[in-house]
Backbone atoms as SQL, in Angstrom:
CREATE TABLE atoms (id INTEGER PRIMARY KEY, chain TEXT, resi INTEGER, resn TEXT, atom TEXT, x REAL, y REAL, z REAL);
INSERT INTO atoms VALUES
  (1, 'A', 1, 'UNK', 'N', 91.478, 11.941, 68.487),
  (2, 'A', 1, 'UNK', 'CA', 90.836, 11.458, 67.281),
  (3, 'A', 1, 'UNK', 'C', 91.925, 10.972, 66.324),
  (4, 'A', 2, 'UNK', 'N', 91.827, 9.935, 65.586),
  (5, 'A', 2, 'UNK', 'CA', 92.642, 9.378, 65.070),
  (6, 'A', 2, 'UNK', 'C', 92.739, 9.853, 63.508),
  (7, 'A', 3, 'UNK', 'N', 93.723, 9.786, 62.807),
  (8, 'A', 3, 'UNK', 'CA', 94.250, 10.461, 61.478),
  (9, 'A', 3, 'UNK', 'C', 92.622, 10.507, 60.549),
  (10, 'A', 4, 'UNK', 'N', 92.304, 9.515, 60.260),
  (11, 'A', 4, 'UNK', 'CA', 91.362, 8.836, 59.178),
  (12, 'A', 4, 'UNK', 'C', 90.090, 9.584, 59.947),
  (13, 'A', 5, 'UNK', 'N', 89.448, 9.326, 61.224),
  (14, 'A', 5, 'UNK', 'CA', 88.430, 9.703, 61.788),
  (15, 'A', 5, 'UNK', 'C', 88.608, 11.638, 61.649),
  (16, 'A', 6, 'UNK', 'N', 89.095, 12.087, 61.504),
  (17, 'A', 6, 'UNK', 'CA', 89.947, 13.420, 62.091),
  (18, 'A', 6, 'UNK', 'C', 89.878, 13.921, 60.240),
  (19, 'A', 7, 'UNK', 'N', 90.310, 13.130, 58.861),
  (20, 'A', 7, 'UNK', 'CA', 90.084, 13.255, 57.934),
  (21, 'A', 7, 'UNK', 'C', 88.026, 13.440, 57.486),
  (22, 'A', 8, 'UNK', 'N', 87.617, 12.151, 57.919),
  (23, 'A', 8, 'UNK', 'CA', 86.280, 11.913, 57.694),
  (24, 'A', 8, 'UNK', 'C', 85.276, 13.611, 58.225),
  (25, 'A', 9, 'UNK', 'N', 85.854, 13.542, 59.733),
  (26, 'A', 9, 'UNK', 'CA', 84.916, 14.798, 60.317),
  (27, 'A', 9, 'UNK', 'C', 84.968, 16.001, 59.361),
  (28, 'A', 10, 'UNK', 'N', 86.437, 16.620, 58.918),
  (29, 'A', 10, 'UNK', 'CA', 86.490, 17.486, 58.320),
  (30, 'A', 10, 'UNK', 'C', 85.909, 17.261, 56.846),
  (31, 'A', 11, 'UNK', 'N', 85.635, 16.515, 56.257),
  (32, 'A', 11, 'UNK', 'CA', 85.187, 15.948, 55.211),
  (33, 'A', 11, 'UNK', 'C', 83.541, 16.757, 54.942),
  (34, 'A', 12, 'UNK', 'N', 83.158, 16.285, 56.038),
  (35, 'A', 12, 'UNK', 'CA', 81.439, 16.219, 55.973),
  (36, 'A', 12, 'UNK', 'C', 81.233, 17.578, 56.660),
  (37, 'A', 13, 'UNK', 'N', 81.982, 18.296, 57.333),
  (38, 'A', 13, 'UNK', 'CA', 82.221, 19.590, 58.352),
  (39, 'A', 13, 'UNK', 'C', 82.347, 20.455, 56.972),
  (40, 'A', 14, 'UNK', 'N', 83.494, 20.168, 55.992),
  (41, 'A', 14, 'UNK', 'CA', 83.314, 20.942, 54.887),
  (42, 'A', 14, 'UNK', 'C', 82.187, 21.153, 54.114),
  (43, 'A', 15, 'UNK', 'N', 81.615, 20.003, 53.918),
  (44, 'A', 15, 'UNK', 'CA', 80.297, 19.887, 52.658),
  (45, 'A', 15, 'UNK', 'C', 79.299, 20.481, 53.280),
  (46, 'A', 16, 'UNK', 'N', 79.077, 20.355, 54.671),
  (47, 'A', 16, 'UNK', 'CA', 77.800, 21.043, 55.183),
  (48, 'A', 16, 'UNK', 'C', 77.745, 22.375, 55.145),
  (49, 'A', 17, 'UNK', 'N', 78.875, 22.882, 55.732),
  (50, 'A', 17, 'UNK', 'CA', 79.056, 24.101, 55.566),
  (51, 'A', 17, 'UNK', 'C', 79.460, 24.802, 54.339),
  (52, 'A', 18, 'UNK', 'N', 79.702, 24.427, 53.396),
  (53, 'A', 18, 'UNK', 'CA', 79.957, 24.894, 51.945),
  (54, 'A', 18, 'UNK', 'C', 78.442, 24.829, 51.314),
  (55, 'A', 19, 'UNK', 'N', 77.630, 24.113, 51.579),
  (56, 'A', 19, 'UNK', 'CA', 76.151, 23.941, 50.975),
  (57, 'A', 19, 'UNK', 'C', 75.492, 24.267, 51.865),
  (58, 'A', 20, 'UNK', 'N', 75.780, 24.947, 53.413),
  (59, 'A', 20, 'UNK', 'CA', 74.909, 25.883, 54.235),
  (60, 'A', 20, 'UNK', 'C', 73.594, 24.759, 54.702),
  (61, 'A', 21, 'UNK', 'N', 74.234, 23.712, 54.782),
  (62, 'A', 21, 'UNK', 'CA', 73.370, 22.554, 55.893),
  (63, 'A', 21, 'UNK', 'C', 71.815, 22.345, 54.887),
  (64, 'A', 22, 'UNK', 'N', 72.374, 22.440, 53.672),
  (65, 'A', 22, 'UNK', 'CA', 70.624, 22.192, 52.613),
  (66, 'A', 22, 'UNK', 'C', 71.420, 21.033, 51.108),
  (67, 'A', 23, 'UNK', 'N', 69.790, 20.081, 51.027),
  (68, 'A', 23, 'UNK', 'CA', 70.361, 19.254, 50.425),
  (69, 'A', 23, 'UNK', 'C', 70.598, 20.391, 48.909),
  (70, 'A', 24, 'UNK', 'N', 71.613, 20.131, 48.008),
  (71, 'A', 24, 'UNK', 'CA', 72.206, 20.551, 46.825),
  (72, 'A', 24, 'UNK', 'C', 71.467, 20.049, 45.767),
  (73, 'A', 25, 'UNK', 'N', 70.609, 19.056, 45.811),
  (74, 'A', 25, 'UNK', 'CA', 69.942, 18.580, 44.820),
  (75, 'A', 25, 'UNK', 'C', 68.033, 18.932, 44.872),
  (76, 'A', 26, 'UNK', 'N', 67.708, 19.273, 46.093),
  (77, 'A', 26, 'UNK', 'CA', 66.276, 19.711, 46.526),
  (78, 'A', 26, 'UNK', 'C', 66.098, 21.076, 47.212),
  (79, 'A', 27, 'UNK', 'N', 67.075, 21.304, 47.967),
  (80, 'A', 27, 'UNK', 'CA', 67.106, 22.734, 48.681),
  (81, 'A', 27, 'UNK', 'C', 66.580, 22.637, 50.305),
  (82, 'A', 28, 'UNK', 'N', 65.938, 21.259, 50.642),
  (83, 'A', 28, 'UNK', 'CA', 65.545, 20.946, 52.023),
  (84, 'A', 28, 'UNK', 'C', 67.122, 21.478, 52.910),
  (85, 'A', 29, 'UNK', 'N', 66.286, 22.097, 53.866),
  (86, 'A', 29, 'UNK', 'CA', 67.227, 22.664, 55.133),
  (87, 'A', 29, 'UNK', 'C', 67.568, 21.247, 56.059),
  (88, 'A', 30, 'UNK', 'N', 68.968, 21.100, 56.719),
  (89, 'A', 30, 'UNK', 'CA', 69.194, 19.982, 57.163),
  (90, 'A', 30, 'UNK', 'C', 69.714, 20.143, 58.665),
  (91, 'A', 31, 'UNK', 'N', 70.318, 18.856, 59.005),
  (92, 'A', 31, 'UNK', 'CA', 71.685, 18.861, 59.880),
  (93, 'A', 31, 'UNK', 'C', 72.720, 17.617, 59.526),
  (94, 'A', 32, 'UNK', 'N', 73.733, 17.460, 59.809),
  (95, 'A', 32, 'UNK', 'CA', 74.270, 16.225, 59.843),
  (96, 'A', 32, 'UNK', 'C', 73.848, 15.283, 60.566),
  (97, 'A', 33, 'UNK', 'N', 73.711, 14.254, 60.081),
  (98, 'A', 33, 'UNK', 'CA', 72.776, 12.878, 61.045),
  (99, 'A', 33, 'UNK', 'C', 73.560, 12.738, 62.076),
  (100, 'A', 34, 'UNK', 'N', 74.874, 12.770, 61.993),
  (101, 'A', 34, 'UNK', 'CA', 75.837, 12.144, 62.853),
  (102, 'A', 34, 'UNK', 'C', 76.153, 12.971, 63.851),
  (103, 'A', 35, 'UNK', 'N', 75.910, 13.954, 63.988),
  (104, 'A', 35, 'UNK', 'CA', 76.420, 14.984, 65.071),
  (105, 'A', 35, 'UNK', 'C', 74.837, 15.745, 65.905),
  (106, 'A', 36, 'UNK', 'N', 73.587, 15.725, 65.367),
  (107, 'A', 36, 'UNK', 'CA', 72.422, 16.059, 66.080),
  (108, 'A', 36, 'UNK', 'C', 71.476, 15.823, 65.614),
  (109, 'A', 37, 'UNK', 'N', 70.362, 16.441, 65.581),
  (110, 'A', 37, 'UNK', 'CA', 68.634, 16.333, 65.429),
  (111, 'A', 37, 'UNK', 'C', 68.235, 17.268, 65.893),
  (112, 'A', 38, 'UNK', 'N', 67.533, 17.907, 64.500),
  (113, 'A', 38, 'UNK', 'CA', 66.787, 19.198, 64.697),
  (114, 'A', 38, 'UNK', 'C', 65.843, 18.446, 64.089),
  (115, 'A', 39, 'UNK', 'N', 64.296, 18.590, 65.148),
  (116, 'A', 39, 'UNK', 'CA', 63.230, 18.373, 64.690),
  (117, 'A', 39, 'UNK', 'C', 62.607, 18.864, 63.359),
  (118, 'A', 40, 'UNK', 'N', 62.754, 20.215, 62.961),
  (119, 'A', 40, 'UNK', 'CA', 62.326, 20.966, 62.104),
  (120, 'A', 40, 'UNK', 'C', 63.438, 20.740, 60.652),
  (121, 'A', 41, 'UNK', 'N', 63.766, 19.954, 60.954),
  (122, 'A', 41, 'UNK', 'CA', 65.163, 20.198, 59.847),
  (123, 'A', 41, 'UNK', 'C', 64.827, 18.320, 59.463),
  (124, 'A', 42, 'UNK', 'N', 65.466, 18.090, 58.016),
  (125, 'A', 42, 'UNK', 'CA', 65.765, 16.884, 58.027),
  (126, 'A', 42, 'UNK', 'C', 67.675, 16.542, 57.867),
  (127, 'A', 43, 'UNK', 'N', 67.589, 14.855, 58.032),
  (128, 'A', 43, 'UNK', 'CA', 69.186, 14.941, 58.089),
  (129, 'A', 43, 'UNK', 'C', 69.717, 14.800, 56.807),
  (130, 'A', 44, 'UNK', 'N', 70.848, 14.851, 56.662),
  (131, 'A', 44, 'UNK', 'CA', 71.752, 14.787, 55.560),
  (132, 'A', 44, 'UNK', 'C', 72.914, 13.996, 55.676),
  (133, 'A', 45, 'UNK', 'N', 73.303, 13.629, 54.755),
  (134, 'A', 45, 'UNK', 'CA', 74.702, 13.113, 54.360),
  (135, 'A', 45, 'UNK', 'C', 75.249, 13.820, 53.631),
  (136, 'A', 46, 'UNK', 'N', 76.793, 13.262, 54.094),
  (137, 'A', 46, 'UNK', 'CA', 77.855, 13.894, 52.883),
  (138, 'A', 46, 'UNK', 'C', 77.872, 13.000, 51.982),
  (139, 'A', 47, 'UNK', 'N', 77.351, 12.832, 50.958),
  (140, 'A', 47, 'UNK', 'CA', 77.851, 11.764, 50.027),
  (141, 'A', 47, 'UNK', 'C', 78.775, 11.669, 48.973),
  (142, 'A', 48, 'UNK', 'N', 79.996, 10.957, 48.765),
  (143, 'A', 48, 'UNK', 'CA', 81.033, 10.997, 47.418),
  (144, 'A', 48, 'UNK', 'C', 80.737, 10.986, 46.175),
  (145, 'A', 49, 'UNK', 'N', 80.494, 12.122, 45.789),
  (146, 'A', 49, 'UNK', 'CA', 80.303, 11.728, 43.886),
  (147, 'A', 49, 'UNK', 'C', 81.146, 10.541, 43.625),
  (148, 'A', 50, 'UNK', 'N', 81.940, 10.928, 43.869),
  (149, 'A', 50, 'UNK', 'CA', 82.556, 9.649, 43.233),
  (150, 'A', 50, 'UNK', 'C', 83.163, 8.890, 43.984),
  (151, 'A', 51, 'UNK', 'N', 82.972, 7.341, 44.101),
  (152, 'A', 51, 'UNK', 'CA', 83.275, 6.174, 44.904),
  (153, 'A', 51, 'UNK', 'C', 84.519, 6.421, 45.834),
  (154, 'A', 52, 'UNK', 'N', 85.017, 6.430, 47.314),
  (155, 'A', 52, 'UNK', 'CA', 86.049, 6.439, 47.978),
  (156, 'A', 52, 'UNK', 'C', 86.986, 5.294, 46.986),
  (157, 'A', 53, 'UNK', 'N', 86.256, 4.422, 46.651),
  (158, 'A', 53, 'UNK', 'CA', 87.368, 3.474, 46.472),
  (159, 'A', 53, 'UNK', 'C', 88.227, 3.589, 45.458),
  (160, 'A', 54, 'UNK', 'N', 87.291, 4.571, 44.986),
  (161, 'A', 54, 'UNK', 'CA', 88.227, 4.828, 43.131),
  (162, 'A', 54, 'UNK', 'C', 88.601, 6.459, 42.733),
  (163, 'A', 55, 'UNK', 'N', 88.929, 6.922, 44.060),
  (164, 'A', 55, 'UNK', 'CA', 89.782, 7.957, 44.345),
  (165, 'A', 55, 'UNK', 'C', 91.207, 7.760, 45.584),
  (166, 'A', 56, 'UNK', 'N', 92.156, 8.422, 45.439),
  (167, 'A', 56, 'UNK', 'CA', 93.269, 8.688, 46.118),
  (168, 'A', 56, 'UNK', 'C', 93.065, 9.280, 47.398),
  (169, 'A', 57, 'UNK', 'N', 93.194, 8.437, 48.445),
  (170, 'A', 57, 'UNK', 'CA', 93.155, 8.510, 49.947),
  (171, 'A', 57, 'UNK', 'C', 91.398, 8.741, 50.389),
  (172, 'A', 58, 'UNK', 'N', 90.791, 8.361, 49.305),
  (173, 'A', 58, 'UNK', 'CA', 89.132, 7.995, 50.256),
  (174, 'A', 58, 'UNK', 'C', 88.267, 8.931, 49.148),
  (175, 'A', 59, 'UNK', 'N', 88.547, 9.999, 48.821),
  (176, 'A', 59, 'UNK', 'CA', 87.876, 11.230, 48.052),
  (177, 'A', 59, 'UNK', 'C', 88.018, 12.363, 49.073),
  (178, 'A', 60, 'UNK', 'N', 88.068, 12.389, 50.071),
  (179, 'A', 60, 'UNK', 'CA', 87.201, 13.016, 52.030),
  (180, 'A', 60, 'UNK', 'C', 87.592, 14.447, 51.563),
  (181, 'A', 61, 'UNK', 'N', 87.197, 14.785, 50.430),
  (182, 'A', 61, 'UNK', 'CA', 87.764, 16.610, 50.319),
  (183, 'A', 61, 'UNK', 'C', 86.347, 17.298, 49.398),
  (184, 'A', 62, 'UNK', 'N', 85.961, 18.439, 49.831),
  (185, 'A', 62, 'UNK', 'CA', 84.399, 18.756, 49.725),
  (186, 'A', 62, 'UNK', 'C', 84.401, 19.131, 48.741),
  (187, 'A', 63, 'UNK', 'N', 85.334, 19.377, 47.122),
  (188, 'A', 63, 'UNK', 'CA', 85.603, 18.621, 45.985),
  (189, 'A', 63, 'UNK', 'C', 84.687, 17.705, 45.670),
  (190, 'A', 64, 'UNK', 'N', 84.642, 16.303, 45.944),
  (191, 'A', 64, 'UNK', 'CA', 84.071, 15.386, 45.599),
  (192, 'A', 64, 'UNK', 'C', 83.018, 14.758, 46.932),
  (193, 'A', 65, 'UNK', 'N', 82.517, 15.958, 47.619),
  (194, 'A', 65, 'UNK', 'CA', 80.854, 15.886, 48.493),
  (195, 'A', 65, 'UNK', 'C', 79.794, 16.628, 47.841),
  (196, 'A', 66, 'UNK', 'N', 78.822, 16.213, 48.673),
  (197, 'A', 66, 'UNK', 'CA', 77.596, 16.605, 48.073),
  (198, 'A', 66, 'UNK', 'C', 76.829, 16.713, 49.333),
  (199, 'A', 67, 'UNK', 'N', 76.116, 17.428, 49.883),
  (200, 'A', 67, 'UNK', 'CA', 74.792, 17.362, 50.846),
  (201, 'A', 67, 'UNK', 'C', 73.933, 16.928, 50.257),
  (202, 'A', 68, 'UNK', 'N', 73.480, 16.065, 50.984),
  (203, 'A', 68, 'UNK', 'CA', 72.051, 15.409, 50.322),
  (204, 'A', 68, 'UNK', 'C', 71.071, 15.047, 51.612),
  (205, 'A', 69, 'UNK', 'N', 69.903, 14.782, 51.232),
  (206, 'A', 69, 'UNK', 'CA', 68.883, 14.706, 51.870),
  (207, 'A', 69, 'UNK', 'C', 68.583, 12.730, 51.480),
  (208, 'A', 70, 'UNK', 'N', 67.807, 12.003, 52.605),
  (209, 'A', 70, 'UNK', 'CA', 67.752, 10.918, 52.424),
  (210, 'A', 70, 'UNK', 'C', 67.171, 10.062, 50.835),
  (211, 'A', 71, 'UNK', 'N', 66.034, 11.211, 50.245),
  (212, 'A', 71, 'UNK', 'CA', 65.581, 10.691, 48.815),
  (213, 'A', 71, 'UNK', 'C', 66.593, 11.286, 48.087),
  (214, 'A', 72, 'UNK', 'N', 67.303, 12.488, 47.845),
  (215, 'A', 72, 'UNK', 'CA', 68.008, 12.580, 47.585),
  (216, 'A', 72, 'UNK', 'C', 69.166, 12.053, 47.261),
  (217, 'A', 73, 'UNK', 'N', 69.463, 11.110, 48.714),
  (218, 'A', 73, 'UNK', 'CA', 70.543, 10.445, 48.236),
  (219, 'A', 73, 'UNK', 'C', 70.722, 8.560, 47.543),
  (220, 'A', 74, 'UNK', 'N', 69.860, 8.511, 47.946),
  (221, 'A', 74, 'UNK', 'CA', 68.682, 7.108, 47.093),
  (222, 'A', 74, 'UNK', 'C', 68.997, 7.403, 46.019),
  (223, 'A', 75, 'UNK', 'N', 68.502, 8.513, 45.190),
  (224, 'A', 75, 'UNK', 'CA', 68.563, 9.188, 43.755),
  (225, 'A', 75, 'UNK', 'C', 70.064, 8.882, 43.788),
  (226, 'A', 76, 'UNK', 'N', 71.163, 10.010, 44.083),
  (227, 'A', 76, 'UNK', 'CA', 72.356, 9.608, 43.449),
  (228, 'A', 76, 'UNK', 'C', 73.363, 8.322, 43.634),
  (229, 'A', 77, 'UNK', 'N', 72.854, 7.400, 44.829),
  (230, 'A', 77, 'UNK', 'CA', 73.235, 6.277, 45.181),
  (231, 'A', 77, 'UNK', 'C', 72.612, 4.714, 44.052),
  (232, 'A', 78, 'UNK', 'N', 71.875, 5.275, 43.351),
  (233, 'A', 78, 'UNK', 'CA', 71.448, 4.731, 42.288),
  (234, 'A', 78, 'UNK', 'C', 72.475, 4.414, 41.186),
  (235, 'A', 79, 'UNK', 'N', 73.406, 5.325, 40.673),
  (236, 'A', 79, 'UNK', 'CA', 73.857, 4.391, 39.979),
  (237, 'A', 79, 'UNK', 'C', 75.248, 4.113, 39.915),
  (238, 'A', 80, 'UNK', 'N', 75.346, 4.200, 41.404),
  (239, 'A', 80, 'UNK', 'CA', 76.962, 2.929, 41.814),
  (240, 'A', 80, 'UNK', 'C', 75.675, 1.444, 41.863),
  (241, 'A', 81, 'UNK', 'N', 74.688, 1.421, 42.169),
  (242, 'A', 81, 'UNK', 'CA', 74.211, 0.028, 42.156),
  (243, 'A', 81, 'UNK', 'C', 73.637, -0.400, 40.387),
  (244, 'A', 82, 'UNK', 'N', 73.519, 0.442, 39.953),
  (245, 'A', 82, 'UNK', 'CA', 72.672, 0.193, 38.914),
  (246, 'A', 82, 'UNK', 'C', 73.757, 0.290, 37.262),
  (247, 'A', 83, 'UNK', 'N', 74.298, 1.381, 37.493),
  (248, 'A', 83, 'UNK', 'CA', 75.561, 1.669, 36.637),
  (249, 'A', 83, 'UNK', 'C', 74.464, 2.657, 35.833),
  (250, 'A', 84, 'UNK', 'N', 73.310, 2.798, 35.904),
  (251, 'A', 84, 'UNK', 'CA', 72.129, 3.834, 35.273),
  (252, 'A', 84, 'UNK', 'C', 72.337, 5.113, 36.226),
  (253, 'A', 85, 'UNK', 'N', 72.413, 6.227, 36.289),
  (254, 'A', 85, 'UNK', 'CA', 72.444, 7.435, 36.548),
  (255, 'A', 85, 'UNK', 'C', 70.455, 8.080, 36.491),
  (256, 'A', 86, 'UNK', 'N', 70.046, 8.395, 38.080),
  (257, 'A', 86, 'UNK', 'CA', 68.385, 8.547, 37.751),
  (258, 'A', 86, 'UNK', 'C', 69.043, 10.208, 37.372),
  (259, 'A', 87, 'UNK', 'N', 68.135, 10.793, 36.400),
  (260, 'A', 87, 'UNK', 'CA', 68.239, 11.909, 35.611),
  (261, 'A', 87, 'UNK', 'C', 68.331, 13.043, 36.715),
  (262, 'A', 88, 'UNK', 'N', 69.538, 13.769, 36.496),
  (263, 'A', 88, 'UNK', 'CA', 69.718, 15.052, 37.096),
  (264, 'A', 88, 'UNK', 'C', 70.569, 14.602, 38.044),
  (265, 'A', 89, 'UNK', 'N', 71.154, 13.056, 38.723),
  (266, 'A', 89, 'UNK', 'CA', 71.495, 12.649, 39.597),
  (267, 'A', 89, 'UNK', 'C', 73.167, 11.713, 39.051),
  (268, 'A', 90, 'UNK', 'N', 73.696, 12.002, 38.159),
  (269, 'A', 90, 'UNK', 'CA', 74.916, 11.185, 37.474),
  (270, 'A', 90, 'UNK', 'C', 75.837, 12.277, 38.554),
  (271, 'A', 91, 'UNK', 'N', 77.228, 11.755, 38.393),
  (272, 'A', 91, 'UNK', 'CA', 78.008, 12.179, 38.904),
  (273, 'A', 91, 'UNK', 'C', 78.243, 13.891, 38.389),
  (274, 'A', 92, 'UNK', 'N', 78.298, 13.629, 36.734),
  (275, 'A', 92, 'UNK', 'CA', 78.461, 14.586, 36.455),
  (276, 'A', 92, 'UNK', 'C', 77.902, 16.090, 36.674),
  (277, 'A', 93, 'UNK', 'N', 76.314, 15.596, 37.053),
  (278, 'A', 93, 'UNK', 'CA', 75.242, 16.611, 37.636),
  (279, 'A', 93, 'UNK', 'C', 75.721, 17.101, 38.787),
  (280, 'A', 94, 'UNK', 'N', 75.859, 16.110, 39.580),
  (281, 'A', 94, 'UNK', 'CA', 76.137, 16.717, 41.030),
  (282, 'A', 94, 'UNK', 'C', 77.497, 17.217, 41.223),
  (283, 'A', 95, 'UNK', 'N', 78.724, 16.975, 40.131),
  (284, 'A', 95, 'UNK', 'CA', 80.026, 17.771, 40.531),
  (285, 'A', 95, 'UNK', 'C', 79.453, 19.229, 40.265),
  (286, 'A', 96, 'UNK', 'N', 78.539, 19.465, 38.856),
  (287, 'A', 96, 'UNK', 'CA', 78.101, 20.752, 38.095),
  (288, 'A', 96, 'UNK', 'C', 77.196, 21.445, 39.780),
  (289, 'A', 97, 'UNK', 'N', 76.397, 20.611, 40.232),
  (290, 'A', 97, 'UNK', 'CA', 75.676, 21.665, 41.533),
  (291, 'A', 97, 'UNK', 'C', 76.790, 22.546, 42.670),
  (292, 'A', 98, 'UNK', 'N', 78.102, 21.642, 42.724),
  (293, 'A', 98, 'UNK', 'CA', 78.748, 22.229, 43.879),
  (294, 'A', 98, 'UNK', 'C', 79.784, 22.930, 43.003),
  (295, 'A', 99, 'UNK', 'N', 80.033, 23.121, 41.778),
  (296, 'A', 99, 'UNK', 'CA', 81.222, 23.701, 40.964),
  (297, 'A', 99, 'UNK', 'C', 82.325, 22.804, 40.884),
  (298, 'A', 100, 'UNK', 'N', 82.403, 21.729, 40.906),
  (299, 'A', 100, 'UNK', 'CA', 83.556, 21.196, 40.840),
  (300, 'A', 100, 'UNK', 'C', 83.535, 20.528, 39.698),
  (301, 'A', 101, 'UNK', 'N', 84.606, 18.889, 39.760),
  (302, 'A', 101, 'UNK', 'CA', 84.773, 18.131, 38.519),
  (303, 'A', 101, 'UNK', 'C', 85.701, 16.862, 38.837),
  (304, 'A', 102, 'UNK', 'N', 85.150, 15.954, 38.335),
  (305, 'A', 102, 'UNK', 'CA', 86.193, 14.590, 38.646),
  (306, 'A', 102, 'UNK', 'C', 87.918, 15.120, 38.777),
  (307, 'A', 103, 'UNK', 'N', 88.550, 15.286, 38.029),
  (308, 'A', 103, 'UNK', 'CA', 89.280, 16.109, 37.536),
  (309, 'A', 103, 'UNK', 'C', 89.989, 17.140, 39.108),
  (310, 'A', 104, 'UNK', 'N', 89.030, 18.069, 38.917),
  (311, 'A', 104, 'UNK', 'CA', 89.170, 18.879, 40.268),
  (312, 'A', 104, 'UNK', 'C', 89.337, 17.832, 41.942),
  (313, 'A', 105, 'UNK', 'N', 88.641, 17.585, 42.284),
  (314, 'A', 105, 'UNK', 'CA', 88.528, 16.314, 42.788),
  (315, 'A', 105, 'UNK', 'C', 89.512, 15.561, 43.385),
  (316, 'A', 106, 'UNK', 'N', 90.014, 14.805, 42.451),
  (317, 'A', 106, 'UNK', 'CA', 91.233, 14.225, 42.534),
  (318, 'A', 106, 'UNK', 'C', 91.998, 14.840, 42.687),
  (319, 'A', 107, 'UNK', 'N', 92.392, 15.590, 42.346),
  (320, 'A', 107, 'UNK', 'CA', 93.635, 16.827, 42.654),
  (321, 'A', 107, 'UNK', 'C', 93.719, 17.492, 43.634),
  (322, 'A', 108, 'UNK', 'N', 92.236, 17.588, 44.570),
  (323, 'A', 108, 'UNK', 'CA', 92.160, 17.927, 45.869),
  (324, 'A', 108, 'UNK', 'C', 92.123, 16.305, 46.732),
  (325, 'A', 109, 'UNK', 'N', 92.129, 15.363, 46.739),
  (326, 'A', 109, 'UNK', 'CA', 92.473, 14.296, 47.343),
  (327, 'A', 109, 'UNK', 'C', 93.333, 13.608, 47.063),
  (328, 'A', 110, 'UNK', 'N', 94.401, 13.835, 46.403),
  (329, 'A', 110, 'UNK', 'CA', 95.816, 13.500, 46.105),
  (330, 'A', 110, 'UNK', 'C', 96.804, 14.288, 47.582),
  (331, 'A', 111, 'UNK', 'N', 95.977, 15.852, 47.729),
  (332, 'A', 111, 'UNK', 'CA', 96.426, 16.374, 48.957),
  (333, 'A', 111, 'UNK', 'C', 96.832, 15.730, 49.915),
  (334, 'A', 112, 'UNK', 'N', 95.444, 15.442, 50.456),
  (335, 'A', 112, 'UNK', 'CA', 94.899, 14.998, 52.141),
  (336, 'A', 112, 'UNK', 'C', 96.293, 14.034, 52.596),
  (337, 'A', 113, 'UNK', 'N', 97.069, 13.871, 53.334),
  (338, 'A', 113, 'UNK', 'CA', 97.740, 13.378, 54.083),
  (339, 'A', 113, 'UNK', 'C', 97.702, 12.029, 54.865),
  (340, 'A', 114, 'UNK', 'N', 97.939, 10.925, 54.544),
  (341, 'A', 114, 'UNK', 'CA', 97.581, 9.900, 54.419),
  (342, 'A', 114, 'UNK', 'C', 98.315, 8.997, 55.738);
């Protein structure tokens, strides 16, 4: 597995398991889309509070993840398109659900090894 791919896995390997495979914003029980399918479960993403592009080496540190569920993530994917934040769903909300902070964040992806 290559550096970046090998970064990404552990990325989303962290967030799931730090939020116990349930979206952080609804509480739905999940799996990762990318690795199986549990009928009874829905899937999830890891999603970046804050944009890969406008963090140091991608964000890929569970710092700046979130589990989310597919409406879920509609909701916080809203306002990188919109620049509007749907209520309860701004960045700032979702660093406050997992304990973290822009701030925090960055300082854990300044780490990661590039």
């Amino acid at each position: 597995m290559n550096n970046k791919k090998a970064v990404r896995s552990k990325f989303r390997k962290d967030v799931f398991v730090r939020d116990q495979h349930k979206c952080r914003c609804c509480g739905k029980s999940g799996y990762d889309r990318q690795e199986e399918s549990v009928a009874s479960k829905v899937p999830l993403d890891a999603h970046h509070i804050t944009n890969r592009d406008e963090m140091v080496n991608g964000g890929y540190v569970k710092e700046n993840g979130i589990s989310v569920c597919d409406d879920c993530h509609a909701k916080a994917e809203a306002f990188w398109s919109t620049g509007e934040p749907v209520e309860g769903f701004s960045p700032d909300d979702l660093y406050k659900l997992i304990g973290s902070s822009l701030e925090v964040s960055k300082t854990a992806s300044q780490r990661i090894l590039g």
